[in-house]
Backbone bond lengths (Angstrom), bond angles and torsions (degrees), N, CA, C in turn:
res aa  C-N    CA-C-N  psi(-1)  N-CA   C-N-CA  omega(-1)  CA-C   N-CA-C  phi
1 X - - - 1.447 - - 1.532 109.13 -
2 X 1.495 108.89 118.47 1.823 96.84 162.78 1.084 122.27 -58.59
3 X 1.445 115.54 148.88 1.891 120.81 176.88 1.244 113.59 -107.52
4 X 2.185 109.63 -20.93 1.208 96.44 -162.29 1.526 100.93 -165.64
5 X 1.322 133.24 162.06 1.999 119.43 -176.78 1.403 74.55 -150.80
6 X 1.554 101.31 149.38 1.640 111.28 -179.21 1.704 91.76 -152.29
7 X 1.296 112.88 143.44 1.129 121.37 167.09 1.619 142.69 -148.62
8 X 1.044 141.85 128.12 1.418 128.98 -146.00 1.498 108.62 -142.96
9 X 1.338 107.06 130.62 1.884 94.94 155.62 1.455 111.60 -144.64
10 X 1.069 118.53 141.85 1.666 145.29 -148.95 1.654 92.89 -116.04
11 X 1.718 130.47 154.72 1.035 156.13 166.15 1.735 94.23 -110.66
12 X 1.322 85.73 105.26 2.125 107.35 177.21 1.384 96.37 -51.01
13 X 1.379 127.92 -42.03 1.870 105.46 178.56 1.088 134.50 -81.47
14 X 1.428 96.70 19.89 1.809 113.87 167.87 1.868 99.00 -89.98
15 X 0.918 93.28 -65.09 1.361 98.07 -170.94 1.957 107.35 -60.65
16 X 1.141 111.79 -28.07 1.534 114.54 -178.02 2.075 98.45 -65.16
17 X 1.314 87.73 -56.62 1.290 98.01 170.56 1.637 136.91 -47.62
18 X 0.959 104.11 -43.70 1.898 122.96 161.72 1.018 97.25 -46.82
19 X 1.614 125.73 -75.18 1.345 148.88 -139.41 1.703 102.35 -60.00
20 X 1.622 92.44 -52.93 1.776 95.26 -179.15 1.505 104.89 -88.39
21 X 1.232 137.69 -8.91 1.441 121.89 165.00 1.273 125.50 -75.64
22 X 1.594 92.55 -35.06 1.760 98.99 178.23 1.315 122.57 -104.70
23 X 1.758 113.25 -4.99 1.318 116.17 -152.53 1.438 130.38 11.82
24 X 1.639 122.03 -121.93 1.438 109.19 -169.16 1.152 133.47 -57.95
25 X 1.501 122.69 -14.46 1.344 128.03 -176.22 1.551 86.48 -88.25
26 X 1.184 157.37 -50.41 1.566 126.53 -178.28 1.258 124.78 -62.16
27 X 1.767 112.60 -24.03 1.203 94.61 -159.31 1.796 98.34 -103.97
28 X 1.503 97.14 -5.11 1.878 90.04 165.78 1.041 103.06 -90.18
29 X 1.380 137.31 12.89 1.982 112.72 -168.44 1.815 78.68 -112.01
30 X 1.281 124.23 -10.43 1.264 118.09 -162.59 1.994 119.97 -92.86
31 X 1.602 90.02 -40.32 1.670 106.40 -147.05 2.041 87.17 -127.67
32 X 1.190 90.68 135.61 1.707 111.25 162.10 1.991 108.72 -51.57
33 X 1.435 105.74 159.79 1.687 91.35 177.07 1.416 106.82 -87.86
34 X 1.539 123.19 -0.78 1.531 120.35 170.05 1.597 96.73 -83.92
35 X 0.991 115.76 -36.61 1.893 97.43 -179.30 1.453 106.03 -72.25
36 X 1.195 128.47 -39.39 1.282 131.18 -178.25 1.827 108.47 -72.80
37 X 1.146 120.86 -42.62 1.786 111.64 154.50 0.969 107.84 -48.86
38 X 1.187 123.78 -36.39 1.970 116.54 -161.10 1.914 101.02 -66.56
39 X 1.478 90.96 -68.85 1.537 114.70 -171.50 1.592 111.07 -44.54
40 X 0.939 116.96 -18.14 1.584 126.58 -147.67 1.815 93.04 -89.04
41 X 1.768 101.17 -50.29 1.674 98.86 -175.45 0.980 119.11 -87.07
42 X 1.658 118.35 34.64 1.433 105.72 158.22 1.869 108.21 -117.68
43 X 1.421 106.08 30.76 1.771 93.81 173.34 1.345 132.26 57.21
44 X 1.570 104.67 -101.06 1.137 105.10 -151.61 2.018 92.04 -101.49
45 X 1.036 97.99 -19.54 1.254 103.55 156.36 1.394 156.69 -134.66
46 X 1.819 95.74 58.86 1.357 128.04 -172.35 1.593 101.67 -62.80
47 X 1.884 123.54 -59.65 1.256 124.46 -169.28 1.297 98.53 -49.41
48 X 1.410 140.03 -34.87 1.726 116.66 -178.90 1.395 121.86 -43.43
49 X 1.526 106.06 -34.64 1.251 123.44 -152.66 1.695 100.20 -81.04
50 X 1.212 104.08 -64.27 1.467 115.81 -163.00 1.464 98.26 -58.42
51 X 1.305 131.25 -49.50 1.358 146.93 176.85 1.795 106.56 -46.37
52 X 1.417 109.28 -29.16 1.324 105.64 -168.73 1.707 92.94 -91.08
53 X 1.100 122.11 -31.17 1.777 130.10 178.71 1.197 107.66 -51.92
54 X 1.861 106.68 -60.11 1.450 118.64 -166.93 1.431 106.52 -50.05
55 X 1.820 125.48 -39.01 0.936 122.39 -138.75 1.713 85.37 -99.50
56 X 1.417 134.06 -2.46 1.049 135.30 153.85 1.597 136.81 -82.28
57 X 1.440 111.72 3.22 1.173 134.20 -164.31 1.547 104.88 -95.68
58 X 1.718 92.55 -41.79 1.461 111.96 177.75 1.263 113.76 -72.72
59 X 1.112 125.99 -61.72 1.504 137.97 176.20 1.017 98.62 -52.62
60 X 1.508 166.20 -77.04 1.175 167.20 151.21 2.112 85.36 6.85
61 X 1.127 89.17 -88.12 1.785 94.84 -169.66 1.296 137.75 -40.44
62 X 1.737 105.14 -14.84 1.664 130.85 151.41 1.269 111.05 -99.14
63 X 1.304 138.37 22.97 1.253 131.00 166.47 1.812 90.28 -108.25
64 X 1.465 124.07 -46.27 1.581 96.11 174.21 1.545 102.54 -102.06
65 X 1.156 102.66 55.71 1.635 110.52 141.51 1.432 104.22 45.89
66 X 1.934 119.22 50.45 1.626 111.70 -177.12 2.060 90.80 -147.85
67 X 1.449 109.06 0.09 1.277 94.01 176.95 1.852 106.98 51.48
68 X 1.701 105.27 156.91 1.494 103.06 165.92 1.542 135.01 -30.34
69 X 1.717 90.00 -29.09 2.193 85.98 -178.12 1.543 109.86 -90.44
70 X 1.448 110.18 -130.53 1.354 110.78 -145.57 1.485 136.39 5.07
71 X 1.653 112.95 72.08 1.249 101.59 -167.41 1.398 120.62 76.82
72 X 1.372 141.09 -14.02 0.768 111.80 164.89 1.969 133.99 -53.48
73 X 1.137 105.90 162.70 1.814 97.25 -177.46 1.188 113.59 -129.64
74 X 1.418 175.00 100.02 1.201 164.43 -37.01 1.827 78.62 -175.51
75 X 0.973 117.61 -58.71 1.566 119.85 -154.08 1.732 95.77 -74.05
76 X 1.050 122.97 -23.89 1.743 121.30 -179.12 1.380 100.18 -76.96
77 X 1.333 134.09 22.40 1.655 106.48 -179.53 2.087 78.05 -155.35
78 X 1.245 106.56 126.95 1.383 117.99 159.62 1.584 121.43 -130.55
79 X 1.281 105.03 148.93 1.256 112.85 141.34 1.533 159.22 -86.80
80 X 1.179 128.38 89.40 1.434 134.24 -171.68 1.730 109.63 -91.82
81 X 1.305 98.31 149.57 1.485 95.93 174.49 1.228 120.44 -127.90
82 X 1.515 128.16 121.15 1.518 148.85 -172.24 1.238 93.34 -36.93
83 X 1.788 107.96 177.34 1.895 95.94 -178.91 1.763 100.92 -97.98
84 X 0.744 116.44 34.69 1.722 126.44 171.33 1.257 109.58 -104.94
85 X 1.384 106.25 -23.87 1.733 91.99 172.35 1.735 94.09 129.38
86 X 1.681 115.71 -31.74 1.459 109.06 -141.56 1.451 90.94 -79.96
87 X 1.402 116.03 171.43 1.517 123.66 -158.57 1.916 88.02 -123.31
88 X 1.168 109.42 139.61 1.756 123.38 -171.47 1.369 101.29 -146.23
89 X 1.114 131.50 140.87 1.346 142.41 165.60 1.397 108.26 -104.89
90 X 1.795 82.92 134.53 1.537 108.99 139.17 1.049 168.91 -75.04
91 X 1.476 134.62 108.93 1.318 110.06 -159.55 1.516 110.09 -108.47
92 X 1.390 136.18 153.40 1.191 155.80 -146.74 1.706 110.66 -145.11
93 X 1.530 125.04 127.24 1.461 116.85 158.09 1.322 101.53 93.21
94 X 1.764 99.31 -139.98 1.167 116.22 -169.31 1.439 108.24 -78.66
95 X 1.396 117.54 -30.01 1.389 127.92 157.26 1.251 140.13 30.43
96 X 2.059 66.93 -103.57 1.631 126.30 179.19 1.627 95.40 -79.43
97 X 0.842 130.36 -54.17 1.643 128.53 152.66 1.579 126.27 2.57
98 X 1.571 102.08 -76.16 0.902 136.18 166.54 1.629 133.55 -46.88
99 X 1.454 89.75 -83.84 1.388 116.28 167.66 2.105 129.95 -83.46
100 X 1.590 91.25 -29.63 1.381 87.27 175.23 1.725 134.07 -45.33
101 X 1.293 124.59 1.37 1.592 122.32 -173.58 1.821 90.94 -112.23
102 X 1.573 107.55 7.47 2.019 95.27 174.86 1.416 97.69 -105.86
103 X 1.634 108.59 164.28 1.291 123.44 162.49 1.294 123.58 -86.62
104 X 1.038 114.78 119.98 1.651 115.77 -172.48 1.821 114.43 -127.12
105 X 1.769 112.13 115.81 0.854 140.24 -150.59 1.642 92.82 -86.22
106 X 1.010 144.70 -174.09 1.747 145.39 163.36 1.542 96.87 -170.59
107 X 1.448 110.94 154.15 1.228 123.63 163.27 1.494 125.81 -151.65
108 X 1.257 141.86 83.46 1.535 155.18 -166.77 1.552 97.67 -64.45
109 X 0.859 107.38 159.33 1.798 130.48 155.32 1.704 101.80 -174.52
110 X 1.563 88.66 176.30 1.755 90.28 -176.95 1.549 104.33 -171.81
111 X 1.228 131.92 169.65 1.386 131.26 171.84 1.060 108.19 -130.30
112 X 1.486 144.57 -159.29 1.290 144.62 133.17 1.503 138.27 -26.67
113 X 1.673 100.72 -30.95 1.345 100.37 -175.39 1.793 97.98 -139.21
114 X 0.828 116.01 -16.09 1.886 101.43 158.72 1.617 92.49 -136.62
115 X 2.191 72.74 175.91 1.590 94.12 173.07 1.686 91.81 -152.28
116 X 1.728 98.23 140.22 1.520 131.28 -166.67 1.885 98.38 -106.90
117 X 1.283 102.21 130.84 1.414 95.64 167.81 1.851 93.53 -128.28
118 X 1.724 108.89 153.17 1.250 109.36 164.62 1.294 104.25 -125.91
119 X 1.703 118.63 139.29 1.504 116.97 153.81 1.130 111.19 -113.94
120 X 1.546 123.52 164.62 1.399 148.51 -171.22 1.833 101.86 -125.85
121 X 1.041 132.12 140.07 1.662 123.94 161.02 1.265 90.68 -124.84
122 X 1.377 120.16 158.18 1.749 136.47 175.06 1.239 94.93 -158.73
123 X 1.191 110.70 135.24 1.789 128.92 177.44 1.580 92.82 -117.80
C-alpha cells in the first residue's frame, strides 16, 4: 500500500550558490559523507548532483507528510547509488526509526538548470 508521493525540483544555482557562500558548513549540515563523496567527483559538475539529492530530501519530507520541520533532519535521509547507477535512499536516526520497515522508491533527473526528485513510500 502507498503511504505517501513527494516531489521536488530545485534551480542548481541555488544550491551552487549556498555551497560557495557557505561552503562546508552547508554542505555538512546538509548531505551524508557518502553523498558528499559522491558529489565531490564530479568537479565542475558536482552542484547538479547535490541539487538533485537536496531536491530528494524534500520530496522524501512531503511524502511523510512533515515538510522540512517537525524534526525533520536533512542528514537522516541519504542518497547512495547502487553500481548500476540507480539512486536508493538512506535512512538514518529517528528516520530509520520511523520509516525504516517501508519501501521507498526514488527517482532523480536534472538538466542544466534544475533538478526534480520523486519519492514513492509503500508499507
Amino acid at each position: 500500500m502507498i503511504i505517501g508521493i513527494g516531489t521536488d525540483i530545485i534551480e542548481i544555482e541555488r544550491i551552487a550558490h549556498s555551497a560557495e557562500q557557505y561552503g562546508d558548513r552547508f554542505i555538512k549540515r546538509i548531505y551524508t559523507e557518502t553523498e558528499i563523496e559522491y558529489c565531490e567527483t564530479f568537479n565542475d559538475k558536482k552542484a547538479l548532483h547535490y541539487a538533485a539529492r537536496f531536491a530528494a530530501k524534500e520530496a522524501f519530507s512531503k511524502a511523510i507528510g512533515t515538510g522540512i520541520t517537525d524534526g525533520f533532519k536533512f542528514k537522516e535521509i541519504g542518497i547512495k547509488n547502487e553500481k548500476n547507477g540507480k539512486p536508493v535512499v538512506e535512512l538514518n536516526g529517528s528516520l530509520k526509526e520511523k520509516y525504516g520497515d517501508c519501501k521507498i522508491y526514488v527517482s532523480l533527473s536534472h538538466t542544466e538548470g534544475n533538478a526534480v526528485a520523486y519519492v514513492v513510500m509503500e508499507k
